[in-house]
C-alpha positions in Angstrom: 89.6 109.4 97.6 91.7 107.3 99.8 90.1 105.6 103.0 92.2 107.7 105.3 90.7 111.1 103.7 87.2 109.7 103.4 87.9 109.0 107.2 89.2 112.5 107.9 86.0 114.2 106.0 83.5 111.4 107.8 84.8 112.6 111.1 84.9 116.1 110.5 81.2 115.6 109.6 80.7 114.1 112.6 82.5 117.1 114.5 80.1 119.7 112.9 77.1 118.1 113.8 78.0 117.7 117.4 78.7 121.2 117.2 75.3 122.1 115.3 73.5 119.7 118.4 75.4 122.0 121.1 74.6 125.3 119.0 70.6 124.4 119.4 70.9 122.8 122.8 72.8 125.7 124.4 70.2 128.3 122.5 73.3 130.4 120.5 71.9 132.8 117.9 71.4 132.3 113.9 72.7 135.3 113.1 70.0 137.4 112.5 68.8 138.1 115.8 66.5 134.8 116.7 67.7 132.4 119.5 66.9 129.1 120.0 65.3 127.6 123.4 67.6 125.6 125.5 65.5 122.7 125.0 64.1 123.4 120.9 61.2 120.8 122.1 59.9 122.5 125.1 56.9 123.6 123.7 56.4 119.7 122.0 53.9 118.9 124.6 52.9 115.8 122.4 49.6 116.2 123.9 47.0 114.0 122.0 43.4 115.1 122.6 41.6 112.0 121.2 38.3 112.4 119.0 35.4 110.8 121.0 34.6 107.6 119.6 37.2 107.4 117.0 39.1 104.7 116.6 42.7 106.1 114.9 43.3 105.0 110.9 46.8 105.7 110.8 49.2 105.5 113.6 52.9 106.8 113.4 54.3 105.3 116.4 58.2 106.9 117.3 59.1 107.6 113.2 62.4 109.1 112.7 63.5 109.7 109.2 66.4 111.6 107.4 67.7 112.5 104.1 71.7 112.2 104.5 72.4 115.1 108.1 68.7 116.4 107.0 66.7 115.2 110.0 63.2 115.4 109.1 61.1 113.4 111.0 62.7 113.4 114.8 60.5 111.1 117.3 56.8 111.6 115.3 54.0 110.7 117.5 50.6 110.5 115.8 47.1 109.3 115.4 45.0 110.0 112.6 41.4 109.4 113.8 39.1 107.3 111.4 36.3 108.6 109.8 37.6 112.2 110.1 38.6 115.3 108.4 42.2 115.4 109.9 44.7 118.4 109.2 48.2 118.1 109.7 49.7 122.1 109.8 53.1 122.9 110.4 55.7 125.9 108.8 57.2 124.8 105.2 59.8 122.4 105.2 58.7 120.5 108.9 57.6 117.5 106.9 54.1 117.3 106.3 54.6 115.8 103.1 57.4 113.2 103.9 54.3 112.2 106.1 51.9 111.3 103.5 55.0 109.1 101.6 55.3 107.1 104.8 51.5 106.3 105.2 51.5 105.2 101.3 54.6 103.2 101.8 57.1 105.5 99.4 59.2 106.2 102.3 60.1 103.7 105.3 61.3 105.2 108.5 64.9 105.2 109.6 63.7 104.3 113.1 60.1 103.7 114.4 56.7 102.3 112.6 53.6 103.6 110.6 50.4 101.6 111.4 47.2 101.8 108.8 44.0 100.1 110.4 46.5 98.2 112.7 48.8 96.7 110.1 53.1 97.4 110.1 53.6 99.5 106.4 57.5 99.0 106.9 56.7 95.0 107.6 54.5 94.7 104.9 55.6 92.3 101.5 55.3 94.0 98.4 52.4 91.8 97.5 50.3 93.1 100.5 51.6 96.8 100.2 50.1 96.7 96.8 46.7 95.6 97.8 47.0 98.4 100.6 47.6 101.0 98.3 44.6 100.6 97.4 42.3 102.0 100.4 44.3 105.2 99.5 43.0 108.4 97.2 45.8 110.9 96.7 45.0 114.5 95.6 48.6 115.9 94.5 49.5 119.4 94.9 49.1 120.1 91.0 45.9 117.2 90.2 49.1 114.8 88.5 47.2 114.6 85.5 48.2 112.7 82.5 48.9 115.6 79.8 48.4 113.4 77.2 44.5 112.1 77.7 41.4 114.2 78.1 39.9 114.7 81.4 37.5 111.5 81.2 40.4 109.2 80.6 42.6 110.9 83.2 40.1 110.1 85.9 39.4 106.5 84.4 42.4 105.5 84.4 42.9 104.0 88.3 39.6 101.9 87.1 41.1 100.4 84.0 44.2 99.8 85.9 43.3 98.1 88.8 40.0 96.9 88.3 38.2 94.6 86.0 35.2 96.4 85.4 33.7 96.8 81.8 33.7 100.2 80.0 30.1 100.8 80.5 30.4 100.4 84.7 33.5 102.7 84.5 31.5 105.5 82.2 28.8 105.6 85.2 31.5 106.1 88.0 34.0 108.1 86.0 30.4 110.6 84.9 28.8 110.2 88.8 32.3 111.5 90.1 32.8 114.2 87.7 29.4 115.4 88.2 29.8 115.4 91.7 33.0 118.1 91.3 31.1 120.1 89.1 32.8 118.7 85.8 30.1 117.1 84.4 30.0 118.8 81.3 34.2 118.5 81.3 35.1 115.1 80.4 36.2 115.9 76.9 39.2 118.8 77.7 42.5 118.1 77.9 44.7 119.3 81.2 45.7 122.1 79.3 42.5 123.7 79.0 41.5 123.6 81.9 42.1 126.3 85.3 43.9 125.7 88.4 41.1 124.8 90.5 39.5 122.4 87.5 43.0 120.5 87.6 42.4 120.2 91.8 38.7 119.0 91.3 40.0 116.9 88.6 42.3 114.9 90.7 39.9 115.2 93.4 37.7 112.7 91.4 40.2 110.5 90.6 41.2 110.2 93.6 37.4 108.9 93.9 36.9 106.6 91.5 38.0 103.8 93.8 36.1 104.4 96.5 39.1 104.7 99.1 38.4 104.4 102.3 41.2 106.7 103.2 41.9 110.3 100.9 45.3 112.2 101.5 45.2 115.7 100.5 48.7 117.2 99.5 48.6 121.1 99.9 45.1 120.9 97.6 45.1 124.8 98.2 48.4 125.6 96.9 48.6 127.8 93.9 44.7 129.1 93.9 43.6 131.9 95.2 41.6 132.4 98.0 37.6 132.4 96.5 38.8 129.0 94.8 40.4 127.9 98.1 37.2 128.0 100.2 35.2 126.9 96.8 38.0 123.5 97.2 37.0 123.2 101.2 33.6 123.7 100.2 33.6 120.7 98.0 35.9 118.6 100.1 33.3 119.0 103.2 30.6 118.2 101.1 31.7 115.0 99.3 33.0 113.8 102.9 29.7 114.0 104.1 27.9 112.0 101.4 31.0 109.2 100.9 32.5 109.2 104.5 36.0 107.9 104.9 39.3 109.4 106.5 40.7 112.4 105.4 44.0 113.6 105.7 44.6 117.1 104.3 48.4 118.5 104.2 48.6 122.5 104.7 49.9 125.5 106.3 46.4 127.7 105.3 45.0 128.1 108.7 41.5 129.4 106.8 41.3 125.9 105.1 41.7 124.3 108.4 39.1 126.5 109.7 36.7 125.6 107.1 36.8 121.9 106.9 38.8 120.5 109.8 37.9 117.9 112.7 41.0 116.6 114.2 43.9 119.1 113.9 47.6 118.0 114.0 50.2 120.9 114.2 54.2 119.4 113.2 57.2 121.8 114.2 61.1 120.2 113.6 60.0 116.8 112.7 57.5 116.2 116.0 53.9 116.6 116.9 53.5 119.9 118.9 49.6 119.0 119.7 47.0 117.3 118.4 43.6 117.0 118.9 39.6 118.3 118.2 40.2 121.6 115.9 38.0 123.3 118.4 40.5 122.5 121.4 43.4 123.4 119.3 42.3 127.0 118.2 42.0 127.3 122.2 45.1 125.7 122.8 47.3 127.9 125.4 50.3 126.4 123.9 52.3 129.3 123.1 53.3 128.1 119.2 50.5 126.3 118.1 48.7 129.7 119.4 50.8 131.3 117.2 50.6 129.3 114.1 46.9 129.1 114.2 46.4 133.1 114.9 49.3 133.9 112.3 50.7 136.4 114.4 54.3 137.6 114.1 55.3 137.3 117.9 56.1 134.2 119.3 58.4 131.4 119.5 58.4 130.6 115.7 60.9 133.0 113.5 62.4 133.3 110.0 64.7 130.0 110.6 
């Protein structure tokens, strides 16, 4: 392609997305019926209802991030209060996840700054992102276990890789944290004997076996069913109350939140609509986080 037709396509790119920007601004329909607001973050009061004597663990301060004319993260506001059981709730595809890869240091913002007990992820060296990696316990969507090694050595493995401890002090912790998700007896099966909710609890211990002072959560109720979903918030309120620690737990299941949540955030087009003590926010009169939380069908969020 010549530079004079990579011009002509840049700017027609350009052109488009000032027409997109005028489409949302000026509130013309989708097609299907729905119409945007004039302003589409009127109802982004940004309103931060801190948690009484919380310090916050994890601060997103202005983060903007996108992926090629994807905006995903548009002006993200946040504090994620320590000590906590923190939900962040939002429709599919606002970014909840992109969220988590920013706190871990996969993703650096476009624009703006991610804070983790005061210190710049974006700033950091490798060498001190490494050793801040490793406050953090992730629980994927599907428990990321290693197909290849039984359940034992699936949730040994963070000790053996980033510790120095013998094989008799990681056989205690590895068989204290399986017992305490009800695997005791399941150190010996392979991933592909085991359910959907042993694979959760699974990575739920590994997750563990460091003793991270901050566990992220990434949709640990997708895929189960609702008895195993409460059984999961169950066991996530009850290991949070004998370890401690910030939790940050990524969903859209308003029962889960209802269960086990402390400090709720709710995301909507890449920005924080409220936040605050779950108790406030199921009596927010915000017209979409009332919404999201009641699961009704009326209301400013559609089918977009």
């Amino acid at each position: 392609m010549s530079t004079s037709d990579f011009d002509r396509d840049r700017l027609e790119d350009e052109e488009e997305q000032r027409a997109e920007d005028a489409r949302l601004r000026d509130g013309d329909g989708d097609g299907d019926g729905h119409h945007e607001l004039p302003d589409e973050f009127a109802l982004h009061s940004d309103a931060h209802h801190a948690v009484d004597g919380a310090e916050d663990a994890i601060q997103f301060v202005d983060v903007h991030k996108a992926f090629g004319r994807n905006r995903v993260l548009r002006g993200l506001n946040l504090g994620i209060p320590e000590g906590k059981i923190s939900m962040i709730l939002g429709p599919s595809g606002t970014g909840k996840s992109v969220c988590i890869k920013h706190m871990v240091g996969l993703l650096y913002p476009d624009q703006g700054d991610i804070l983790v007990h005061g210190e710049s992820v974006p700033s950091m060296p490798d060498v001190d992102l490494f050793e801040m990696r490793k406050k953090f316990g992730v629980l994927f969507q599907d428990g990321a276990l290693f197909g290849s090694m039984n359940l034992y050595d699936n949730v040994a493995f963070p000790l053996r890789q980033h510790t120095d401890k013998g094989e008799e002090e990681i056989l205690e912790i590895v068989s204290r944290r399986l017992q305490e998700v009800g695997l005791g007896d399941s150190g010996e099966k392979m991933p592909n004997e085991l359910s959907g909710g042993m694979r959760k609890r699974a990575g739920f211990a590994r997750a563990l076996v460091l003793d991270p002072e901050i566990v992220l959560f990434d949709e640990p109720d997708s895929g189960l069913d609702p008895v195993r979903t409460a059984l999961l918030c169950e066991l996530i309120k009850e290991v949070h109350e004998e370890n401690g620690g910030t939790y940050v737990v990524i969903t859209h299941d308003i029962m889960s939140a209802r269960r086990v949540a402390e400090f709720i955030a709710v995301l909507w087009r890449g920005r924080i609509v409220e936040s605050g003590p779950a108790h406030e926010l199921f009596n927010s009169p915000n017209p979409f986080v009332r919404q999201f939380l009641t699961g009704e069908s009326d209301g400013p969020l559609g089918m977009e």
